[in-house]
Backbone as CSV, one residue per row, in Angstrom:
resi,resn,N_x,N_y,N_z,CA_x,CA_y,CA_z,C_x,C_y,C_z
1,UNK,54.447,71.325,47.873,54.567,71.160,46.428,53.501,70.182,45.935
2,UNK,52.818,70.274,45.296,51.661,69.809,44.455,52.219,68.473,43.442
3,UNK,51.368,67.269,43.682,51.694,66.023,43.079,51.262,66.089,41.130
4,UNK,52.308,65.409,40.527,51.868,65.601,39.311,50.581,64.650,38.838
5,UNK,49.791,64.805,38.018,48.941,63.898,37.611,48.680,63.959,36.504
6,UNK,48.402,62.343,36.042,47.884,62.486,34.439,46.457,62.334,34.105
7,UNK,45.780,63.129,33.230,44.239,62.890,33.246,43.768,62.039,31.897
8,UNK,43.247,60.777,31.790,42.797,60.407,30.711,41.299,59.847,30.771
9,UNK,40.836,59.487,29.612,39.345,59.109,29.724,39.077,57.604,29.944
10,UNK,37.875,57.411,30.751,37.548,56.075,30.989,37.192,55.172,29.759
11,UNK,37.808,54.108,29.647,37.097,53.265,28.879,37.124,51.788,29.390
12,UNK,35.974,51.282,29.096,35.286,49.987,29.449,35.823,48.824,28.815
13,UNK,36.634,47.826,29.243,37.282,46.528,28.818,36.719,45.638,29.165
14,UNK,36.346,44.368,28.197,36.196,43.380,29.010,37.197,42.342,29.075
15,UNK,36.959,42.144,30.196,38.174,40.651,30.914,38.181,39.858,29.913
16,UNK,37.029,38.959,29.575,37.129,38.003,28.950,35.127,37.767,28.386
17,UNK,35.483,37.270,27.661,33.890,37.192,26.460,33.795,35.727,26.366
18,UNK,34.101,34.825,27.008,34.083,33.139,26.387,33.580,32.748,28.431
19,UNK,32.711,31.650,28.101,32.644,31.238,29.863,32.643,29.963,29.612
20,UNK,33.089,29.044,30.252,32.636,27.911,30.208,31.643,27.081,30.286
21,UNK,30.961,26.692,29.707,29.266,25.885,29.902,29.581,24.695,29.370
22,UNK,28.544,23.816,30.366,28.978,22.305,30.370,27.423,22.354,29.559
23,UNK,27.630,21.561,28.638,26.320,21.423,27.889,26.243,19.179,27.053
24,UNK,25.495,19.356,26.235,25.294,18.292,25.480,24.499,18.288,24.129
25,UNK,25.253,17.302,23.368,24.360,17.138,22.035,23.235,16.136,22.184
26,UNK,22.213,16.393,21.444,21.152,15.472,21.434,20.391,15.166,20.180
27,UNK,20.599,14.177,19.980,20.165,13.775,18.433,18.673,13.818,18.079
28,UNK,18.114,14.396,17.296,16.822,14.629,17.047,16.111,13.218,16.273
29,UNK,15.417,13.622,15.985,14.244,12.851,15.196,15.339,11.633,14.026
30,UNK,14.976,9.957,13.920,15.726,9.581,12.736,15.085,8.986,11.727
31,UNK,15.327,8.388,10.617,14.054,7.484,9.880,14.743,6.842,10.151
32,UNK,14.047,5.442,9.920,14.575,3.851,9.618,14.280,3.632,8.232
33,UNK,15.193,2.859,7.831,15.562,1.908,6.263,15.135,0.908,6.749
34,UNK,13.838,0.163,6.442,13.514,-1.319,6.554,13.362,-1.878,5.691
35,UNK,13.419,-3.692,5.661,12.968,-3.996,4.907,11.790,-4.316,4.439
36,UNK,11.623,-3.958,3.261,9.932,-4.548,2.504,9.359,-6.014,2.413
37,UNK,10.689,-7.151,2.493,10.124,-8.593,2.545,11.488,-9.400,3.098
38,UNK,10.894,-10.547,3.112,12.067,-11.567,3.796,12.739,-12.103,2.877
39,UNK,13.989,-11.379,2.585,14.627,-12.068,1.418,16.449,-11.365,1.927
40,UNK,17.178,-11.942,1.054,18.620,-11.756,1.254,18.705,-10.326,0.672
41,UNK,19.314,-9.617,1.698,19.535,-7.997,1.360,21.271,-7.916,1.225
42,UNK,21.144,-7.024,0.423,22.702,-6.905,-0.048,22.582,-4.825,0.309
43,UNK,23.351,-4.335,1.215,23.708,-3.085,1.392,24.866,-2.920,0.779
44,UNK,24.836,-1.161,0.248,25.357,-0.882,-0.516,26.734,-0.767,-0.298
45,UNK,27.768,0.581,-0.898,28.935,1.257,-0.391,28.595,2.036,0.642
46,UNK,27.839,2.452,1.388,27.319,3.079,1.977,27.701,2.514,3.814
47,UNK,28.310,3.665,4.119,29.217,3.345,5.944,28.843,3.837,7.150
48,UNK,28.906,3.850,7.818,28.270,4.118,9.100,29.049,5.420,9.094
49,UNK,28.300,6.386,9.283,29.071,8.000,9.245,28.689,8.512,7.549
50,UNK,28.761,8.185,7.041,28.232,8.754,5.592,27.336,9.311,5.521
51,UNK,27.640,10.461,4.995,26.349,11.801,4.450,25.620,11.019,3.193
52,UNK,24.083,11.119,3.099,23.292,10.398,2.097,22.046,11.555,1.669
53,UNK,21.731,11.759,0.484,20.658,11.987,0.080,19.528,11.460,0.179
54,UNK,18.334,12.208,-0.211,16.965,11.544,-0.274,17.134,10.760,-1.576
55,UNK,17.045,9.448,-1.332,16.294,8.724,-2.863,17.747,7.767,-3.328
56,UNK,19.231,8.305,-2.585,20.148,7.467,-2.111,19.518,5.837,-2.024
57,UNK,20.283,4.904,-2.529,19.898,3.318,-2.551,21.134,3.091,-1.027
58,UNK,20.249,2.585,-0.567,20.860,2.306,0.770,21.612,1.283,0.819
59,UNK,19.963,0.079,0.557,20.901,-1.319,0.185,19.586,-2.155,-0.765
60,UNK,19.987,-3.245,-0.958,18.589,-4.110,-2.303,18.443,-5.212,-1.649
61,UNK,17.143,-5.676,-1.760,16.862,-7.164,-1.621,16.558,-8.112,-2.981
62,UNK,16.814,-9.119,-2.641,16.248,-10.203,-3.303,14.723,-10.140,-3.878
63,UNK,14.175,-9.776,-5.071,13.548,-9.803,-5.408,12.446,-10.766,-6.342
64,UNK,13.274,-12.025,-6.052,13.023,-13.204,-6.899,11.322,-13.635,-5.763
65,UNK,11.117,-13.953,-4.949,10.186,-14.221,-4.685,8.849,-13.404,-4.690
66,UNK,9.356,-11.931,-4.707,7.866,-11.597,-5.065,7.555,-10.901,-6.572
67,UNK,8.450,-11.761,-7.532,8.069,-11.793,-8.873,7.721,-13.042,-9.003
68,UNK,8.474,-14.015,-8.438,7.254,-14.729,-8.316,5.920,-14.997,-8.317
69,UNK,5.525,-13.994,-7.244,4.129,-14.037,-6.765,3.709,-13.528,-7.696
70,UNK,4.444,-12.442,-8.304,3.714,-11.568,-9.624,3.442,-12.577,-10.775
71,UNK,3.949,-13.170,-11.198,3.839,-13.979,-11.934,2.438,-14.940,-11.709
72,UNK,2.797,-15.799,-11.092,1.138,-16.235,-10.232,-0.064,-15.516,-10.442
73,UNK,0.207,-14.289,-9.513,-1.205,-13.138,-9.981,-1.389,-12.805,-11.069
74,UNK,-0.489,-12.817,-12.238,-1.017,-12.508,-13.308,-1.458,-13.895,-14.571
75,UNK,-1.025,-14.715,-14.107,-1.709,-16.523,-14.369,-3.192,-16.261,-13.758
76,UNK,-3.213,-16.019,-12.433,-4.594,-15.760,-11.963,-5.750,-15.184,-12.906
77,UNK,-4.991,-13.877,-12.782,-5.645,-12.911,-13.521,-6.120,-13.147,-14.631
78,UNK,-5.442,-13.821,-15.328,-5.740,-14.312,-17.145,-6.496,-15.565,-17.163
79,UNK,-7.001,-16.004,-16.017,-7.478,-17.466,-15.788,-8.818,-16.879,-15.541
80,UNK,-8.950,-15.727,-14.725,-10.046,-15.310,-14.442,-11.009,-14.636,-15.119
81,UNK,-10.182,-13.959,-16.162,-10.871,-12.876,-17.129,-11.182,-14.178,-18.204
82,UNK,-10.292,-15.140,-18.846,-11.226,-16.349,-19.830,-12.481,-17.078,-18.639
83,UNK,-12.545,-17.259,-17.619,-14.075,-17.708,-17.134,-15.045,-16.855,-16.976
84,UNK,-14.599,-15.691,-17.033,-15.608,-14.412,-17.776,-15.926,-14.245,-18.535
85,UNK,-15.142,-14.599,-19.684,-15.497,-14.380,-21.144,-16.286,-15.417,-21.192
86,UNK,-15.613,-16.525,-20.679,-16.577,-18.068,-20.961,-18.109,-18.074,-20.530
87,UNK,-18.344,-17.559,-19.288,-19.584,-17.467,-18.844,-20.281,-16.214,-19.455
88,UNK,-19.477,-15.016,-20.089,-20.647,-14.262,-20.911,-20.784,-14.916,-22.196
89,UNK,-20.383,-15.481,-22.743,-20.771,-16.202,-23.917,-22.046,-17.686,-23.434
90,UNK,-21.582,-18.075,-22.307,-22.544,-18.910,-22.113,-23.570,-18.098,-21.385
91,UNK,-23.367,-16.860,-21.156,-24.864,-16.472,-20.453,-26.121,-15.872,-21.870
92,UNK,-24.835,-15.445,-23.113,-25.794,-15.402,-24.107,-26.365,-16.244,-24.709
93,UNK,-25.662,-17.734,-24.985,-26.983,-18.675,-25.159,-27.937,-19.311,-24.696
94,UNK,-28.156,-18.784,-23.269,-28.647,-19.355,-22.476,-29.781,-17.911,-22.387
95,UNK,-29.715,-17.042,-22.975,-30.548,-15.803,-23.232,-30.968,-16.290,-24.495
96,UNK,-30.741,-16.890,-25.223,-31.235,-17.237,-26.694,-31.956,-18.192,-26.452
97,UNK,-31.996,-18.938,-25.778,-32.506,-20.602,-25.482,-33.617,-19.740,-24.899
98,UNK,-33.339,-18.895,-23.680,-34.908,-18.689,-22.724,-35.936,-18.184,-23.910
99,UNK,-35.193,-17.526,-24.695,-36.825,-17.053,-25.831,-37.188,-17.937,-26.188
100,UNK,-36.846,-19.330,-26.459,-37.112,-20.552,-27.319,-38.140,-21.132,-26.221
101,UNK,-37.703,-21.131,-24.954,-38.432,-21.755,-23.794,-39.423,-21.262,-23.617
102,UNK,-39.427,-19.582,-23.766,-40.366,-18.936,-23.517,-42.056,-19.048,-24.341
103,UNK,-41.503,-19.227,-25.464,-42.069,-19.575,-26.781,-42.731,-20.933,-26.493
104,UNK,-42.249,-22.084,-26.751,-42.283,-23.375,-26.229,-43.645,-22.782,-24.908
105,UNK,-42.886,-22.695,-23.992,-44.050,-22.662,-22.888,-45.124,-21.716,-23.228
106,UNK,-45.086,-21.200,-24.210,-46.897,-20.084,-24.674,-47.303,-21.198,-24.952
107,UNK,-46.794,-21.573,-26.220,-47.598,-22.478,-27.141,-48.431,-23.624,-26.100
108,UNK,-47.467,-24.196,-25.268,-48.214,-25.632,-25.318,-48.975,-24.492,-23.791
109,UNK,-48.790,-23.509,-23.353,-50.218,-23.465,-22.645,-51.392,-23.009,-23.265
110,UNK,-51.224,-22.453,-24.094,-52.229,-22.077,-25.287,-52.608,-23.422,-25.383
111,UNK,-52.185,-24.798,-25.701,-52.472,-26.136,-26.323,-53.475,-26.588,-24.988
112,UNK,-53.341,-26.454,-24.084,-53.397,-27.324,-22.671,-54.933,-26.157,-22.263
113,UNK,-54.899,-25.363,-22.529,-55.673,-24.345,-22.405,-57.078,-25.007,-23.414
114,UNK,-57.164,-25.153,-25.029,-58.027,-24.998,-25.409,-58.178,-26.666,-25.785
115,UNK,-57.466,-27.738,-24.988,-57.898,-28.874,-24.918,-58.407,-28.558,-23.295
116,UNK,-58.231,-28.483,-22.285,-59.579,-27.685,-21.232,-60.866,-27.501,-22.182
117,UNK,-60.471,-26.725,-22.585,-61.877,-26.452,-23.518,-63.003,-27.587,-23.757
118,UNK,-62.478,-28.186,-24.915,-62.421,-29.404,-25.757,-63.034,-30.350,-24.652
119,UNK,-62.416,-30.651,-23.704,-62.844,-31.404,-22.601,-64.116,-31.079,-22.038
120,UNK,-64.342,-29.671,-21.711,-65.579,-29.082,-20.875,-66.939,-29.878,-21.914
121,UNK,-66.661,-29.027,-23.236,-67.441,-29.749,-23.990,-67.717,-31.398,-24.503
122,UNK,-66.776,-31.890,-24.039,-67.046,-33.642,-24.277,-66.361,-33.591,-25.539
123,UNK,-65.716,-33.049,-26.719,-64.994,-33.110,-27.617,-63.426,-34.226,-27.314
124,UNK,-63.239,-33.943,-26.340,-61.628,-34.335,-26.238,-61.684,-35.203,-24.946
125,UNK,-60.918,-36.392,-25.015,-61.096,-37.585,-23.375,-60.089,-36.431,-22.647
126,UNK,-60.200,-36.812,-21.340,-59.601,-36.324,-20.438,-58.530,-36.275,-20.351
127,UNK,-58.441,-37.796,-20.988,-56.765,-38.050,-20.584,-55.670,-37.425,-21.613
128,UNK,-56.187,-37.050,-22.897,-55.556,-35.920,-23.673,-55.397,-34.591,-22.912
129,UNK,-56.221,-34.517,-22.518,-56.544,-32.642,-21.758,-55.590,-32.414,-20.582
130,UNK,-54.943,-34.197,-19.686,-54.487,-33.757,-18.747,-52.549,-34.372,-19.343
131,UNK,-52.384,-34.670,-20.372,-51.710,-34.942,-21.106,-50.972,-33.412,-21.556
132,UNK,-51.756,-32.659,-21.883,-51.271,-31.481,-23.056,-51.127,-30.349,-21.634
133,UNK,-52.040,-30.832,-20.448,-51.588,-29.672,-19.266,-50.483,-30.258,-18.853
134,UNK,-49.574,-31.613,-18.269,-48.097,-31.765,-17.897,-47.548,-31.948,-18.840
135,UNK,-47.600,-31.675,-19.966,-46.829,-30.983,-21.105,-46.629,-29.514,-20.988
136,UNK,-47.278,-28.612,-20.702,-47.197,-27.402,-20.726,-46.214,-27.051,-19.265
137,UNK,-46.820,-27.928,-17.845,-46.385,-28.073,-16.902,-44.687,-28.253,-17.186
138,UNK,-44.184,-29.551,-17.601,-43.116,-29.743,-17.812,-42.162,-28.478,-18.666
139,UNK,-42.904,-27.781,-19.639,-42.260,-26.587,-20.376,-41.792,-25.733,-19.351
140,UNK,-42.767,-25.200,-18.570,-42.708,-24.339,-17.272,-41.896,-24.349,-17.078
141,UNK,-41.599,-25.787,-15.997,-40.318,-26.129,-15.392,-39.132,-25.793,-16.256
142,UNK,-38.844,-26.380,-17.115,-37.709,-25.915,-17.653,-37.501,-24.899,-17.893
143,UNK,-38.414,-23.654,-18.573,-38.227,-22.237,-18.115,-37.859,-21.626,-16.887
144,UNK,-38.278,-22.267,-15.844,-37.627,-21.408,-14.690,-36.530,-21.959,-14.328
145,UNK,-35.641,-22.934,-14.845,-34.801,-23.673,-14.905,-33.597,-22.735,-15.592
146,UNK,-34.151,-22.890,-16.448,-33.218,-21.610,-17.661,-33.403,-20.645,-16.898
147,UNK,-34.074,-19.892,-16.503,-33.972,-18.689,-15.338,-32.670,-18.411,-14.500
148,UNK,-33.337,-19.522,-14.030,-32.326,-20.253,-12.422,-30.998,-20.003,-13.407
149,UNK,-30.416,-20.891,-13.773,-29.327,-20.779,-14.820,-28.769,-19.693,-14.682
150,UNK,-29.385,-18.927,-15.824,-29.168,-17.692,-15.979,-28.779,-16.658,-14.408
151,UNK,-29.567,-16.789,-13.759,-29.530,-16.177,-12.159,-28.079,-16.783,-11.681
152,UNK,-27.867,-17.913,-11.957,-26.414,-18.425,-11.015,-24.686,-17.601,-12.298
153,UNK,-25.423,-17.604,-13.156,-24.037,-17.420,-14.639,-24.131,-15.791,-14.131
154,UNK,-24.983,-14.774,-13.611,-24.681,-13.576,-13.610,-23.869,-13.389,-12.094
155,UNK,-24.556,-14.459,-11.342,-23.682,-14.178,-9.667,-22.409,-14.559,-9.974
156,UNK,-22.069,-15.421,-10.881,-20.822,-16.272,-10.879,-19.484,-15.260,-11.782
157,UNK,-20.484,-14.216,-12.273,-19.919,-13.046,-13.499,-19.623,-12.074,-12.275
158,UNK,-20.471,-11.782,-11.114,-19.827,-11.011,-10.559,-18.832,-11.394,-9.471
159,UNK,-18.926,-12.345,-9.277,-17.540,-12.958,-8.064,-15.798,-13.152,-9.119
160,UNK,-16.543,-13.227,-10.408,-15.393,-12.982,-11.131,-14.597,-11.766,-11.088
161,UNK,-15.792,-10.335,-11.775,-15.074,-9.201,-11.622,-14.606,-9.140,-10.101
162,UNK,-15.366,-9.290,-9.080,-14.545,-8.853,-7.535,-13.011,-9.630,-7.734
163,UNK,-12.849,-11.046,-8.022,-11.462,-11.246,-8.046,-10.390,-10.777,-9.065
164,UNK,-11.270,-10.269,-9.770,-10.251,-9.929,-10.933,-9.640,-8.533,-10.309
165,UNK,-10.939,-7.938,-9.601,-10.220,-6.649,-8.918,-9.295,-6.663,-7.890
166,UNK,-9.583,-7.788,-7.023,-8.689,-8.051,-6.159,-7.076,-8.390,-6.573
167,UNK,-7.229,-8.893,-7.702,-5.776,-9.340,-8.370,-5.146,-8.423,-8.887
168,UNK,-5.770,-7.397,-9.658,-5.003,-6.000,-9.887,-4.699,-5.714,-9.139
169,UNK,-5.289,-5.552,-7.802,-4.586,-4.874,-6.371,-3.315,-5.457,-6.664
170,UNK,-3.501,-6.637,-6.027,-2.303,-7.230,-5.500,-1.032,-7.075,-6.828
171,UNK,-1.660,-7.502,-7.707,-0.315,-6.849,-8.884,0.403,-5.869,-8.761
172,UNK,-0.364,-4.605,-8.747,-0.323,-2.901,-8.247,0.267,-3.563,-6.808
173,UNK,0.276,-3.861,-5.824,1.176,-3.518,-4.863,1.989,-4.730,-4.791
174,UNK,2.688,-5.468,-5.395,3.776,-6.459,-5.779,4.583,-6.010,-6.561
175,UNK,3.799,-4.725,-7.607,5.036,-4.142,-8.401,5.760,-3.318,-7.801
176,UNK,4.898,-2.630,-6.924,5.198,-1.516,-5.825,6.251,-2.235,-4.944
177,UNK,5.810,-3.270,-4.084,7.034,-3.595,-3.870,8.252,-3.906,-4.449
178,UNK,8.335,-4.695,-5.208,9.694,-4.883,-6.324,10.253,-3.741,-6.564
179,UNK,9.287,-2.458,-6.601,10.448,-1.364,-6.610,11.339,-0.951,-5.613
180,UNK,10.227,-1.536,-4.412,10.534,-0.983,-3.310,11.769,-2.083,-2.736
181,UNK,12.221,-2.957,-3.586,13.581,-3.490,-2.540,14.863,-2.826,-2.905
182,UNK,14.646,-1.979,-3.936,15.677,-1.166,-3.799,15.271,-0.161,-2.451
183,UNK,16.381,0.026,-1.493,15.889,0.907,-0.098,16.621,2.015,-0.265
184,UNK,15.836,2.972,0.035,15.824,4.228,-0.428,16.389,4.721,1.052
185,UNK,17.013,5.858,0.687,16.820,6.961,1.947,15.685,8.010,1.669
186,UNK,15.101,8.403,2.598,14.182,8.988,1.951,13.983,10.916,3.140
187,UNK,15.279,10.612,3.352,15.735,12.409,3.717,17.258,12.631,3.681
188,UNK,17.488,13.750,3.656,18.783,13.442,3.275,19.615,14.345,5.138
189,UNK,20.800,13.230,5.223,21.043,13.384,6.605,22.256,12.455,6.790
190,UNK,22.828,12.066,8.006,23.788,11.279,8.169,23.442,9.925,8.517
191,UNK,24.202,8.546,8.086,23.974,7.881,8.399,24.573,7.024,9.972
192,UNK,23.533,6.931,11.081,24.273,6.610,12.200,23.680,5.243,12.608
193,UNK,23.346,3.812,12.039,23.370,3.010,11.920,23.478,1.953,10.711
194,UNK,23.886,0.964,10.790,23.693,0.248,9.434,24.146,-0.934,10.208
195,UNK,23.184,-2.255,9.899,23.288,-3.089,10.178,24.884,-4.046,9.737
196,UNK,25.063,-4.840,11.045,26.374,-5.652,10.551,26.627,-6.795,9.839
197,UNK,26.448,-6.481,8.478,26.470,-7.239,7.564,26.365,-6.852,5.926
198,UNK,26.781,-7.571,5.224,27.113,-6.501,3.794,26.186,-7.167,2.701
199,UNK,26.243,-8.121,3.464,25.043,-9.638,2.659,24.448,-10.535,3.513
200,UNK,23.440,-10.682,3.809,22.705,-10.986,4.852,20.840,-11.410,4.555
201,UNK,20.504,-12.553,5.700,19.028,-12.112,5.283,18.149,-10.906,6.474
202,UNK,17.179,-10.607,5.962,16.731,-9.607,6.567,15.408,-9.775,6.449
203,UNK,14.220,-9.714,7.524,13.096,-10.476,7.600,12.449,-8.852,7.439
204,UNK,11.057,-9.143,7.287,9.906,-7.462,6.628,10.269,-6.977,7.773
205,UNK,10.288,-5.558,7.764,9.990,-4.659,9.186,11.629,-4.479,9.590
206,UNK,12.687,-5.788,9.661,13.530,-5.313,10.182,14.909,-3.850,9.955
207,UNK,15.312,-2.933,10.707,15.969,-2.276,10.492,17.273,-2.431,9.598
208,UNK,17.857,-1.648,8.526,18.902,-1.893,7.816,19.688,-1.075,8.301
209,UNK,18.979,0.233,8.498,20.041,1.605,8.538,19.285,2.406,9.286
210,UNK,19.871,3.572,10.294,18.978,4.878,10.664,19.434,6.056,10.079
211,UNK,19.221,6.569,9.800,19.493,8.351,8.845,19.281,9.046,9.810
212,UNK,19.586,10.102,10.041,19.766,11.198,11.203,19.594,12.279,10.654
213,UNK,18.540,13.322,10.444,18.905,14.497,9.871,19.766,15.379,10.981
214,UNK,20.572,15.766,10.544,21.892,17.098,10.638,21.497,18.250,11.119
215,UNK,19.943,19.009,10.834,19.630,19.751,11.006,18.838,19.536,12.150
216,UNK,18.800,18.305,12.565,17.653,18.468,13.889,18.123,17.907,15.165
217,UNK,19.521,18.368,14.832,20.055,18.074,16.530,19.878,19.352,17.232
218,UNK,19.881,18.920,18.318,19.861,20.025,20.127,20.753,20.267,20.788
219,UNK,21.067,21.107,21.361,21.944,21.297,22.282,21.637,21.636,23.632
220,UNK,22.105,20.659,24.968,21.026,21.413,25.766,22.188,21.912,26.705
221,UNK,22.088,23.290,27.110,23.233,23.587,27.758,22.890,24.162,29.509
222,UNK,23.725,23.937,30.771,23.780,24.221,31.543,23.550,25.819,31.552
223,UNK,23.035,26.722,32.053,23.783,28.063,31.383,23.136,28.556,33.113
224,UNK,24.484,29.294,33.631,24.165,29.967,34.821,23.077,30.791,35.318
225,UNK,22.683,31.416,35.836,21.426,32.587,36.128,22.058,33.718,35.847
226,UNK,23.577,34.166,36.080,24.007,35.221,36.107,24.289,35.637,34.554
227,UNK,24.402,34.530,33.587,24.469,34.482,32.796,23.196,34.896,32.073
228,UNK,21.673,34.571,31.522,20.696,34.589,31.139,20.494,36.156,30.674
229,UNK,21.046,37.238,30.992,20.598,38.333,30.650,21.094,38.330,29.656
230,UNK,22.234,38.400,29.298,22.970,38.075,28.390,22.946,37.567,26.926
231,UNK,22.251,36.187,27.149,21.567,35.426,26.375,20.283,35.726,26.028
232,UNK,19.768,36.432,26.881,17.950,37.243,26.336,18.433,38.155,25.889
233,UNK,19.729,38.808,25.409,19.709,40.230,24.629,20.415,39.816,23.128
234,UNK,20.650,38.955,23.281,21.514,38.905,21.965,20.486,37.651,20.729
235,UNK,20.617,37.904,19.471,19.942,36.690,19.004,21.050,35.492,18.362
236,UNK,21.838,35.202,18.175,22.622,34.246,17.961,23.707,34.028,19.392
237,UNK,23.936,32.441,19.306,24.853,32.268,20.408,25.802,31.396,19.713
238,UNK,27.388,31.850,19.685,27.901,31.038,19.548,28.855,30.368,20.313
239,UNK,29.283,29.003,20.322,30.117,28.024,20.822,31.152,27.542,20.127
240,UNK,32.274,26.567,21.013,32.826,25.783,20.299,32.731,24.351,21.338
241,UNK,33.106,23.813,20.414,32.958,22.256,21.293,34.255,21.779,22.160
242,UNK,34.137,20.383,22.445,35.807,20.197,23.912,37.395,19.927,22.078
243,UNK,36.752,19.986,21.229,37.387,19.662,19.922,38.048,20.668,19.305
244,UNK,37.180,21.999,19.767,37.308,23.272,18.788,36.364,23.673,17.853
245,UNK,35.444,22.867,17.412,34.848,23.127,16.028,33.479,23.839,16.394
246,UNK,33.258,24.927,15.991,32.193,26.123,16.532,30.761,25.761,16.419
247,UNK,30.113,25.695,17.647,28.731,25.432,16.999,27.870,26.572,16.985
């Protein structure tokens, strides 16, 4: 007698779709929040774990000392531009005077000149002739005197403008800073440091806070050999963590 049998079609199950992989997170790239000068920093509401924007005030410093300085540089500045003004006004009378000198010294060599003359011919004693030449002599001098002058009032006009330029700098980057003690975040990401303290001093350069962008963590995972085919055929991989929460 012949056994009964049932005929149905094959189909393909899988056991199980999840494997275990021992892996790790790895924190990418962070900025630092520093400070801009040595002064008492006051950080904000802002907590260790807090999501922050770009442009977020992190925390502020004390800004009294380098308005200070601003202040100063711009005393400077206004001190410097009146000894400019002062010396172009004195470089123009001292341009008015050289025509006078200039003048002055024709004449009396013209004078000194045609008492030479006067002399050759026996008209005039000598001692007039050599009289009216260190007269003319002495004019000289003081013309190149007034020169000279003039030569030191234009060097002295330009060591002015160089400091005057130098002092705008420094204005321009004193204001820059003063803006800058408000501390910015300047990506937007999580915050995974902040210094311990809520009011505190804080010297240039030192760290306040690190920001972490969110998007630039790693994962580096163990992943078997037998496994890898697997993972070269598919384009997304997903996980969950020892927590549950899917990465």
């Amino acid at each position: 007698r012949a056994s009964r049998v049932e005929v149905a079609e094959i189909n393909t199950r899988v056991l199980a779709d999840l494997a275990d992989i021992q892996g790790r997170v790895i924190e990418g790239p962070w900025y630092t929040v520093t400070a801009i000068t040595d002064a008492i920093t006051n950080i904000g509401a802002v907590r260790l774990g807090d999501l922050v924007n770009s442009g977020d005030v992190i925390a502020t410093q004390d800004s009294a000392k380098l308005e200070l300085q601003l202040k100063k540089a711009r005393a400077k500045l206004l001190e410097t531009e009146l000894r400019l003004a002062d010396s172009e006004a004195e470089l123009q009378a001292e341009a008015e005077l050289l025509d006078v000198y200039k003048a002055q010294a024709a004449l009396l060599a013209g004078k000194a000149k045609r008492a030479e003359g006067l002399v050759a011919n026996n008209a005039l004693a000598a001692d007039a002739a050599e009289m009216a030449f260190n007269t003319s002599m002495t004019a000289n001098i003081s013309l190149l005197t007034r020169q000279s002058s003039m030569a030191r009032i234009k060097a002295q006009q330009k060591i002015f403008r160089v400091t005057i330029d130098q002092v705008k700098t420094e204005i321009t980057q004193l204001l820059t800073d003063i803006k800058a003690t408000k501390l910015r975040a300047e990506i937007d990401g999580q915050v995974t440091f902040i210094a311990d303290y809520r009011r505190g001093f804080a010297r240039e350069g030192e760290v306040v806070a690190k920001i972490t962008d969110l998007n630039s963590y790693e994962i580096e995972a163990e992943i078997p050999a037998k496994y890898i085919s697997f993972i070269e055929n598919t384009k997304i991989v997903s996980a969950y963590s020892l927590d549950g929460n899917q990465i």
